[in-house]
Each structure stands twice: as C-alpha cells, then as structure tokens.
C-alpha positions in Angstrom: 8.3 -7.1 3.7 9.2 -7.3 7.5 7.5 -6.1 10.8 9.5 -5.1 13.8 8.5 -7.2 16.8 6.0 -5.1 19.3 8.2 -3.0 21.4 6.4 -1.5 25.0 6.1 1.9 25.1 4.8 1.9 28.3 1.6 3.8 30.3 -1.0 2.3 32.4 -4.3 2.6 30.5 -7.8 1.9 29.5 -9.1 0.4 25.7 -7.2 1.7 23.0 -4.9 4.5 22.2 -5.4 7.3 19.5 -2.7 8.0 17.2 -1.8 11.2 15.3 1.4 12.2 13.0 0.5 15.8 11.7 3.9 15.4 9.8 6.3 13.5 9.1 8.7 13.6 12.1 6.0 14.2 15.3 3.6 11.4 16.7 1.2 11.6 19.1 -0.3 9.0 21.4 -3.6 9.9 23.5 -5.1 7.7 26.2 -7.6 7.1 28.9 -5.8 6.1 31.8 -6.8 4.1 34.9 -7.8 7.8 36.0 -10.0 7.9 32.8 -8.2 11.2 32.3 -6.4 12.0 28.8 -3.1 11.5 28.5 -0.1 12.0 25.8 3.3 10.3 24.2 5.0 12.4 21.9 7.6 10.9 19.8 9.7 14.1 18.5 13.5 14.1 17.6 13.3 10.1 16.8 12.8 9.2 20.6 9.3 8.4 22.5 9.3 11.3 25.6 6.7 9.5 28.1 3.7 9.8 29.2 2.8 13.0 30.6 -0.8 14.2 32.0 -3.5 16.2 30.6 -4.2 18.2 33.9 -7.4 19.8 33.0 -8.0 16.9 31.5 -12.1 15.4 32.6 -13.0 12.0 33.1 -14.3 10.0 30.2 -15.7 7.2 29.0 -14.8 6.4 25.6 -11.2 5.8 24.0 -10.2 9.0 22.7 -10.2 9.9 18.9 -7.7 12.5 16.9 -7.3 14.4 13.9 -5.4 17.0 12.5 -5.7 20.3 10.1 -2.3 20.6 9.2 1.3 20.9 10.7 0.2 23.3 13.4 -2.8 21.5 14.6 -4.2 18.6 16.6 -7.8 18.1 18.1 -8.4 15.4 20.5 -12.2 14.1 21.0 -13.9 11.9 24.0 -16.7 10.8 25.0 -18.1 11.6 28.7 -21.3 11.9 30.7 -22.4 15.0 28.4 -21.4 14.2 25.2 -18.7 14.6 22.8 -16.4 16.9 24.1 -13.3 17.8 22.3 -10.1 20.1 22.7 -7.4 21.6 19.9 -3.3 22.3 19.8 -3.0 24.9 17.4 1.1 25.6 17.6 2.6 27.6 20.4 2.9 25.4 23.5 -1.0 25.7 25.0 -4.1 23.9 24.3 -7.3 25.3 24.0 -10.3 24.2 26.7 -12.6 21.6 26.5 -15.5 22.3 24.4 -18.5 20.0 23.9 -19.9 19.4 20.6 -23.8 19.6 19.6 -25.2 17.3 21.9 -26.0 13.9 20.8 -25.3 10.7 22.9 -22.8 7.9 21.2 -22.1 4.4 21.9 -18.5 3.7 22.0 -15.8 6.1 20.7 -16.1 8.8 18.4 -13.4 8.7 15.4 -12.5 11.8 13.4 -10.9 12.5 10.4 -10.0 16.2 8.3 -9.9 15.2 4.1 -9.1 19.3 4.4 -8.0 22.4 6.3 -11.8 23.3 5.7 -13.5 20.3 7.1 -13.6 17.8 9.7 -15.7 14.8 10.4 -16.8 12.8 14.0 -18.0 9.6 12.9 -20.0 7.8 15.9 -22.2 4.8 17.1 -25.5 5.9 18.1 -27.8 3.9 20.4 -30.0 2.6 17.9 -26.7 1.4 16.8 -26.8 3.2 13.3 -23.8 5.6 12.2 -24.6 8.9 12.8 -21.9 11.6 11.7 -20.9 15.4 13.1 -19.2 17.9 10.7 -17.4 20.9 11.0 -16.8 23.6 8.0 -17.2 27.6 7.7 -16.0 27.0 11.4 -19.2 25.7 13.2 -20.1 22.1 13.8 -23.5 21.4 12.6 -25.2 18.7 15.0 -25.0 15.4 14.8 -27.1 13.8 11.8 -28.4 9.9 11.6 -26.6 8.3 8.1 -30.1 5.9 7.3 -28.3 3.7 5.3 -30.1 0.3 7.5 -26.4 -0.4 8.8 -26.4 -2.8 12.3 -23.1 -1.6 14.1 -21.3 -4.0 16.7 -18.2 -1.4 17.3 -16.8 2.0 17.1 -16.0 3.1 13.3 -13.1 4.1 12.2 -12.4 6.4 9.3 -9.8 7.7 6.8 -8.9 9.8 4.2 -7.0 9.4 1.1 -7.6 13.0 -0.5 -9.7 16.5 0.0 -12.6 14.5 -1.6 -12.6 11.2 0.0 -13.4 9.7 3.2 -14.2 5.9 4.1 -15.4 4.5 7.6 -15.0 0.9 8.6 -16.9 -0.7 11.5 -17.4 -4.3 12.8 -21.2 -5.7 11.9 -23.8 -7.5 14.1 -22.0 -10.9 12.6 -18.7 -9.2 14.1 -17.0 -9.1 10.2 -15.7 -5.8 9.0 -18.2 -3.7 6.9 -16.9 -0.6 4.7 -18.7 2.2 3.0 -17.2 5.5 1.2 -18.0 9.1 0.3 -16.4 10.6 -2.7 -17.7 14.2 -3.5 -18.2 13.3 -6.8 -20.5 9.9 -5.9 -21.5 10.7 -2.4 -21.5 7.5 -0.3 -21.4 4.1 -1.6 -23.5 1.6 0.1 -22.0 -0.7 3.1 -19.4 -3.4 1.9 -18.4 -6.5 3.6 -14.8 -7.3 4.3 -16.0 -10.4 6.1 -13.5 -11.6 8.9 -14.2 -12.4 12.6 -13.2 -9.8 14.7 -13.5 -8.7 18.8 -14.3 -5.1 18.2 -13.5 -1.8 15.9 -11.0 -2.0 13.1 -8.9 0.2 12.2 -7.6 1.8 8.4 -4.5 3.3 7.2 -3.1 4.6 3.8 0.2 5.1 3.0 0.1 5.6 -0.3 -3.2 6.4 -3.2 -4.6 2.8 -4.4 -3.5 0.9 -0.8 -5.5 0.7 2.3 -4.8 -1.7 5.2 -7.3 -2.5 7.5 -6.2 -4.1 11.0 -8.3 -5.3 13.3 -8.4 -7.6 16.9 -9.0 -11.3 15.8 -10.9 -13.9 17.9 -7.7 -15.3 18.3 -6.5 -12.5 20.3 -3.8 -11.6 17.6 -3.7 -8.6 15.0 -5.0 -9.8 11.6 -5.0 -7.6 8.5 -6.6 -7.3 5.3 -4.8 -4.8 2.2 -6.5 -3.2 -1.0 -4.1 -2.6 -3.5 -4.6 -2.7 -7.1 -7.9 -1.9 -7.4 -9.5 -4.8 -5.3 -9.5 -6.6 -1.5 -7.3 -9.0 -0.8 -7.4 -12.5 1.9 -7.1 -11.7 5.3 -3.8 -12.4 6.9 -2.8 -13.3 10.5 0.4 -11.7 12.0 2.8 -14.8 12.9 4.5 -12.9 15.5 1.9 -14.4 18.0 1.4 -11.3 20.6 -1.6 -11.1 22.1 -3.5 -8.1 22.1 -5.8 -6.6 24.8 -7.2 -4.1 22.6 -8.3 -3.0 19.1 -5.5 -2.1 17.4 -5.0 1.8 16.1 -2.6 2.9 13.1 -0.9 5.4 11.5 1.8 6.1 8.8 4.7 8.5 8.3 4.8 8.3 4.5 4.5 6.0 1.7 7.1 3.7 3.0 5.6 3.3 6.4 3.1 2.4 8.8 2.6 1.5 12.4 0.3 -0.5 14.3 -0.8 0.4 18.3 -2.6 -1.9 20.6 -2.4 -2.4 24.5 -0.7 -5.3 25.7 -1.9 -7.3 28.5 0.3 -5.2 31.0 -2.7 -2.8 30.3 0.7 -0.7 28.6 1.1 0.2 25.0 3.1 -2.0 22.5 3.8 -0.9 18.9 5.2 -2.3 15.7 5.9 -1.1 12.4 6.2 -1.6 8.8 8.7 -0.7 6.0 9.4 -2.2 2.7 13.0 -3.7 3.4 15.3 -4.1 6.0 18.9 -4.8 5.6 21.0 -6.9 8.0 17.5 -8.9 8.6 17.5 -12.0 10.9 14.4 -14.2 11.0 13.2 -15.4 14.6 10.9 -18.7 15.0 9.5 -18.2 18.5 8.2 -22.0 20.4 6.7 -21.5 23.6 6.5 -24.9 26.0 5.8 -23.3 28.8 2.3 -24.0 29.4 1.3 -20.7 28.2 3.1 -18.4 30.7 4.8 -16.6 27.7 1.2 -14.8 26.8 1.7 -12.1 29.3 3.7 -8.8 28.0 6.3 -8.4 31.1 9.5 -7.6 30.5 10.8 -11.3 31.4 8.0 -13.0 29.2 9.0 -14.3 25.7 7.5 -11.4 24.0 9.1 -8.4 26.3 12.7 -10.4 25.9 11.6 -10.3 21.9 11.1 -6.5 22.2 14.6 -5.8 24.5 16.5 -7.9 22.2 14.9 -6.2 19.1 15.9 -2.6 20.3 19.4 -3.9 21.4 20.1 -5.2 17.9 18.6 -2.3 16.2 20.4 0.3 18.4 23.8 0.5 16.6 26.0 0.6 13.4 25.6 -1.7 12.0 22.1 -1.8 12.9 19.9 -5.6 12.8 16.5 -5.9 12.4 14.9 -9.0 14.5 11.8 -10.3 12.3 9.2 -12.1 14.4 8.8 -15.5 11.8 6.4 -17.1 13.8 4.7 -18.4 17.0 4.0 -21.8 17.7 3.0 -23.1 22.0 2.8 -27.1 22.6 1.9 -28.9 25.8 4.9 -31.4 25.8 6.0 -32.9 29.2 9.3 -34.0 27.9 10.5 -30.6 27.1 9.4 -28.7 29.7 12.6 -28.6 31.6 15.2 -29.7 28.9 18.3 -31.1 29.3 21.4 -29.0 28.4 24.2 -30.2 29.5 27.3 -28.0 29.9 26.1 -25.7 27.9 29.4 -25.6 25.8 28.8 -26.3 22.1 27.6 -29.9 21.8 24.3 -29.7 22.0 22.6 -32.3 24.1 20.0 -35.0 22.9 17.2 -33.2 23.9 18.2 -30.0 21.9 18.4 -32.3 18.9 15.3 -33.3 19.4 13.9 -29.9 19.5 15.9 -29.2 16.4 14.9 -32.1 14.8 10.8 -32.0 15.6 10.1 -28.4 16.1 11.3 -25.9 13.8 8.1 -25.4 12.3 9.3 -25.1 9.0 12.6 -22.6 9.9 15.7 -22.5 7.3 18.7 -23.2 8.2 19.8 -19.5 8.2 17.1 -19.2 10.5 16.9 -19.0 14.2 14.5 -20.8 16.7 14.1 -19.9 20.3 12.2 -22.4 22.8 10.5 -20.7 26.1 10.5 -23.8 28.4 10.0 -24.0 32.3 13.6 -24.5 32.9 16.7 -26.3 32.3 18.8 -29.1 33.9 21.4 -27.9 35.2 19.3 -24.6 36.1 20.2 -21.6 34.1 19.0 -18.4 32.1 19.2 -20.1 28.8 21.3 -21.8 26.5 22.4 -21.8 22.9 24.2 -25.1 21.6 22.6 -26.4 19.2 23.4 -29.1 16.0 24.7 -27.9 12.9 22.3 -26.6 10.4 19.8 -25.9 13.1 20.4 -22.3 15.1 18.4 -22.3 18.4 18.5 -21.4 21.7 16.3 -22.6 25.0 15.2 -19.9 27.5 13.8 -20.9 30.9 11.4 -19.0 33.1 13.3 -17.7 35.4 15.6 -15.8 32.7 16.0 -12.2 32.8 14.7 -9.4 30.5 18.0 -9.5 28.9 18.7 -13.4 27.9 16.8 -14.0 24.6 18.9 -11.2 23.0 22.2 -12.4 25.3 21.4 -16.1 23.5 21.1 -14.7 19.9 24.4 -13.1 20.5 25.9 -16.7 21.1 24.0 -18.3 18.1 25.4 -15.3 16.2 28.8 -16.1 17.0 29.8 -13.6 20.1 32.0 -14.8 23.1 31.2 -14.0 27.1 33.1 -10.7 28.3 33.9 -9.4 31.8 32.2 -6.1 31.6 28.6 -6.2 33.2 26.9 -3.1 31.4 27.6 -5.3 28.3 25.0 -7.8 26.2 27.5 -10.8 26.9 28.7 -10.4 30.7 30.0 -13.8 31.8 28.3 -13.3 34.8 24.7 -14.3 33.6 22.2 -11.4 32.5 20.7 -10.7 35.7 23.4 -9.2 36.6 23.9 -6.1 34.2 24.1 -3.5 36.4 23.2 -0.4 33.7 20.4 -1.7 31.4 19.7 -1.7 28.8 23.1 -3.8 27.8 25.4 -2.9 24.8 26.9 -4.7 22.4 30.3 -3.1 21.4 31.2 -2.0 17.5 33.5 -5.0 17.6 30.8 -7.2 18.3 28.6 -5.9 15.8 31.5 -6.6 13.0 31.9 -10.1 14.2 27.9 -10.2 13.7 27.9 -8.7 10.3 31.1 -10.4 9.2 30.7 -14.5 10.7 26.5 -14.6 10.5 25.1 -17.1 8.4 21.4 -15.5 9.0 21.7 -12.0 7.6 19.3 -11.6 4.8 
C-alpha cells in the first residue's frame, strides 16, 4: 500500500500546521508564521494556491486548530495572551472577526472537532495538565469544564470523529507514549487507554473509513511512526522507511475512504506532505543510502530528500503517470565511499559502484532502484547511473542540483541525453535547465513504460 515521498509545500512557519478538508475536493492548511500571525494554503481545482496572509490576523501562541460544520463552513482556533480565541468562514468570500471563547487559560494548542452541524468541541491542556474540554451547541459555548478523569498530559490532544455520536482524543502521557479515551453518547467516555510508543510531542488521528483509525505521531527518532486499528483491535507500531526527518508533530487529514495525508514541518521550518492510497499503478520502488556524513537530513531543495520530492512530482506529472515509492533509508559513515569512483560514466560501472551494489542494497530486488548520496565523485560530476546488471543504482554527489536524482532515474530507466535544456535529460548537466521544473516528453514516458524492468 504505497506512500508518496514528502513533497514541500512551502511557507515559513512556527510548530505544526492545521489541516481541514470540508469536502472532498478543498483543503485547507493554517499556520503560525515567523510573525505568529495565521496564515492559509488552499488546495482547490487539484493545485496547492500558496500561502496567503490572514491580515487581521493577531499574534498567537499556540499552533492553530480547525474544524468544520459542513461544506460551507470552517472555524479556525488559537491560542494567545487572552485565551482561546477563534474565527469562522461560513461561504461567500469573508471571514467573520476574531471572537474569544469563555475564558480559561490552556497549555499548548487547542484541538477541535464537530461529530455534527449541532455541536462542536475544543479539547485543551490545562495547567494542572489535566484535559479540560469547551463545547458549543443551541449556538453558545458553555465554558470550559475540567474532564477529572486523573489523566497526566505531556502534549496537546488531538481529537476525531467517526459519527454524530462519537468522538475520541489522543494525547502523549507523562511517560511520552500515546494515551486514548472515547465518548460514545450511548457509553459516555471510556476510561484512558495506552497505545504505548515513545513519542516527542502530540499525536495525531485520522479515519477514513468506520472500524479504521490511524494514529501518527513524531518519534524519538525524528521520523513519523504510526499505529492503525482496524478490525476491531490495535495493531504494532510502524516506522515510516522513507527516513525524513520531521521538525514537528505531524497533522492529518483524509479525502475519503481511499485516502489520507500526513503534514509535518520540515527542517526548512516549510511544510512537507505525503499521502496514502491503496494502489498505485506504474509503481517504482526507491532505496535511498546516504554516505554523506549526514548532510542529506536537511529539507533543501538540493538535499536527498528535496531531489526525492522534485523527482517524485516530475514522474507523477504526466501520461503515463509514475509513482516514486520511498523503500527505505539507510546513512553509514564509510570513508571509502565518500567520493566514489565513476569512471566515464558510460555504462560499465566501475569497481566501486560494484561494491556499492554488491554490499549496500539493504535488501533491494532486483527490479528495484538504489540511489547513494555521497560527497562527490571522481571525475567531479552531478551524479551518475552505471551500474552492474541485476543491480539499478545511481550515485549523487553534493554538489548536484535539485534536478539530478530524477535526471539519474531517467538513465537507470532507460532514457538517452537530449539537446533541449527545459527538458529532464539536457546533455548539458541539470544545473543548467533554464525553465524548471524539467519535463519529460510523451516519448520518454513510453520508452519508460514500455523498456522498465521496475514497474510494479
């Protein structure tokens, strides 16, 4: 069941986003930026618009929280020196005010969820670190109210709703694992449940579908770990193997029952995102192997993960369309391969690419590509993709542009060099496509479809 890799979608901002799909073709991002004022990326007509400014937006102090009523609504909530305050879309192309809530004063961010068009809920740390809760119905918030359940929070919740009478909130514990408790109208609240895990701050909860909820959540690792319910009971916990590192707690959302997205800032202090769907056709697996003394960990555009991302939306953005699947992430300190020899770079691969092939493929088919981030090659270039049979690779040096990992894959795929420099495969090395992002031509995506011996 295949993830895309985490594509950027840029901003400049502080914690983690809030995420909001009131239907199935409009998402909305909200953020505190390095202003601590509110802002917004909408993605409407299947394209993200930008980030655009909340001008009357105040300064706050929290990471924002969202919820929705219906198609025609959204309501945004923060947290600043006087509380909760909170402001609603309700159709048209204005916002209401800010408003503040009841007072109350809240640790963290709030989170909010509507089970119905009649009620909402604003789910909050307090400062005796206890959940406390704020609801909304017959059109009036009542205050907020202490839930003494003897709960020890270490985190923001988090909260969801599968149905008009359900609603479950997830937090992290004083022993930093994932705790759970839910209200059913027929049950009331359950008591607090432990999920167990290690985590650096709030998780969050989505459901696609009745009977499956994913929980996601910031390991100590710095990567996104999950654990899923699904019939009836919780499974193991499962690390990512894509390797990003996150700078953030991770928010998510889902379109329908075949979806479901994951949001996190990067450690460009910029949004990254990846999603979820049940298949993918035209699906080629990437191993990633980072000898670079660590360098590849931060999320530029030239580092191994923003190369990942171009060369994922490059791939994707045609007919026919292929879908780059993260494998795995390995890094190793090893001297001998950090500048690798590559010789001419014209289809016999060198002995030091077979012993790459031959030592680190980390368990990679042979219908399965690995790419090696390494300081940099001898002779000096972008990158280069010979390899011996039965092993695709490629090598990619530091000093390669945002465009070579996907310009490599194109070789290990079969494509030749051409003499156009808007294209994927200009002959003239990759830093110098002059009208990014590159294309690859229909031709060249027939030659993929037809001669690959990695589509799945």
């Amino acid at each position: 069941m295949p993830w895309s890799a985490f594509v950027p979608l840029g901003g400049e901002i502080f914690g983690a986003p809030a995420v909001l799909s009131r239907d199935p073709s409009t998402v909305n991002l909200y953020a505190r930026g390095m202003d601590s004022r509110l802002y917004q990326n909408s993605w409407s007509s299947g394209i993200w618009q930008g980030w655009r400014l909340h001008e009357d937006s105040p300064k706050f102090s929290s990471d924002p929280a969202a919820c929705s009523l219906g198609t025609n609504h959204e309501q945004v909530f923060v947290d600043g020196p006087d509380g909760v305050t909170t402001k609603e879309w309700q159709g048209g192309t204005t916002w209401t005010s800010w408003k503040p809530l009841p007072k109350g004063i809240i640790l963290d961010a709030p989170a909010a969820v509507s089970r119905s068009p009649e009620v909402k809920n604003v789910y909050a740390r307090g400062l005796n670190n206890s959940l406390w809760q704020n609801s909304w119905f017959g059109g009036n918030w009542g205050g907020w109210e202490p839930h003494n359940d003897g709960s020890i929070l270490s985190s923001a919740p988090a909260v969801i709703s599968t149905g008009p009478f359900h609603e479950q909130v997830f937090v992290r514990g004083e022993d930093h694992a994932v705790w759970t408790k839910e209200w059913t109208a027929s049950n009331g609240w359950t008591g607090w449940e432990s999920l167990g895990g290690k985590i650096n701050d709030a998780p969050t909860a989505v459901s696609r579908q009745a009977g499956i909820v994913n929980v996601y959540a910031w390991g100590k690792d710095d990567r996104l770990w999950q654990i899923s319910k699904y019939d009836g009971k919780w499974h193991d916990w499962q690390q990512h193997l894509d390797g990003f590192p996150l700078a953030s707690r991770p928010v998510a959302n889902s379109l329908g029952p075949d979806h479901e997205q994951v949001y996190v800032q990067g450690r460009d202090k910029g949004v990254w995102t990846k999603w979820w769907a049940p298949t993918a056709a035209n699906r080629i697996r990437v191993h990633l192997v980072d000898f670079a003394l660590g360098t590849v960990i931060v999320n530029d555009t030239t580092s191994m993960f923003g190369q990942l991302a171009a060369a994922w939306q490059i791939f994707a953005g045609g007919s026919p369309s292929f879908w780059i699947e993260p494998a795995s992430f390995n890094t190793l300190d090893v001297p001998l391969f950090h500048v690798v020899e590559i010789g001419e770079c014209k289809g016999t691969a060198t002995a030091e690419q077979k012993a790459l092939a031959s030592n680190y493929r980390f368990g990679a088919n042979s219908n399965e590509i690995v790419i090696y981030n390494v300081l940099g090659t001898n002779p000096v270039k972008n990158g280069c993709a010979t390899f011996p049979s039965g092993a695709p690779s490629a090598v990619i040096a530091m000093i390669a542009s945002p465009w070579t990992m996907a310009h490599e894959l194109g070789h290990v795929l079969g494509l030749d060099l051409v003499n156009d420099s808007t294209r994927l495969m200009f002959d003239d090395g990759t830093w110098g496509i002059t009208d990014p992002p590159p294309e690859l031509s229909a031709e060249e995506r027939k030659t993929i479809y037809w001669n690959s011996k990695v589509l799945k």
